[in-house]
C-alpha angles and dihedrals in degrees: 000000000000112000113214129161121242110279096017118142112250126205120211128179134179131196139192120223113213148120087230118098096191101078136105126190123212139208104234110155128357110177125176121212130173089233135067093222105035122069087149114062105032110030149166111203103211090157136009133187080326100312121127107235091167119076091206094058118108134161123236125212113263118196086213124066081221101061123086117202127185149123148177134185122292118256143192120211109232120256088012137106112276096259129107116186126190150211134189135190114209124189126215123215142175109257109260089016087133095171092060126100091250082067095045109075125187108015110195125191119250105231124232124245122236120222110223 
């Protein structure tokens, strides 16, 4: 466990480990839940299919395309224990592939139209 106050900023980083060079990670999904086993039923969106839901997320500069650096402010969900755990989805591309998922950024969802 790593002990923060609330509103605390809080520093992740991820990093690839790999001979090749030529790889870039990506920050796909990060989702907060007050429970180890359950990212479906009480959730926090930080971050989704690439797109920021928390305000207090912000990227930092890596020197290494395989290096992912971000962070946003600690929470607490309301009526539940004081633990927030986390999990993250991280995607892996080839370097200038610029029509993989690592170059496109935030993906929304067109909505469907209802037919009245």
């Amino acid at each position: 466990p790593y002990y923060v106050d609330i509103n605390q900023n809080l520093f992740l980083q991820a990093y690839l480990h790999s001979s090749d060079s030529n790889l870039v990670l990506f920050v796909d999904t990060c989702v907060a839940s007050p429970t180890p086993n359950n990212f479906t039923t009480v959730t926090y969106d930080i971050i989704r299919n690439g797109c920021v839901r928390d305000s207090t997320y912000s990227t930092y500069y890596s020197p290494y395309s395989h290096m992912a650096r971000f962070k946003f402010n600690a929470f607490q969900f309301i009526q539940h224990s004081p633990l927030v755990y986390l999990q993250c989805e991280l995607v892996v591309c080839r370097a200038y592939d610029y029509s993989s998922r690592c170059y496109q950024g935030c993906i929304t969802r067109s909505k469907r139209e209802a037919s009245s």
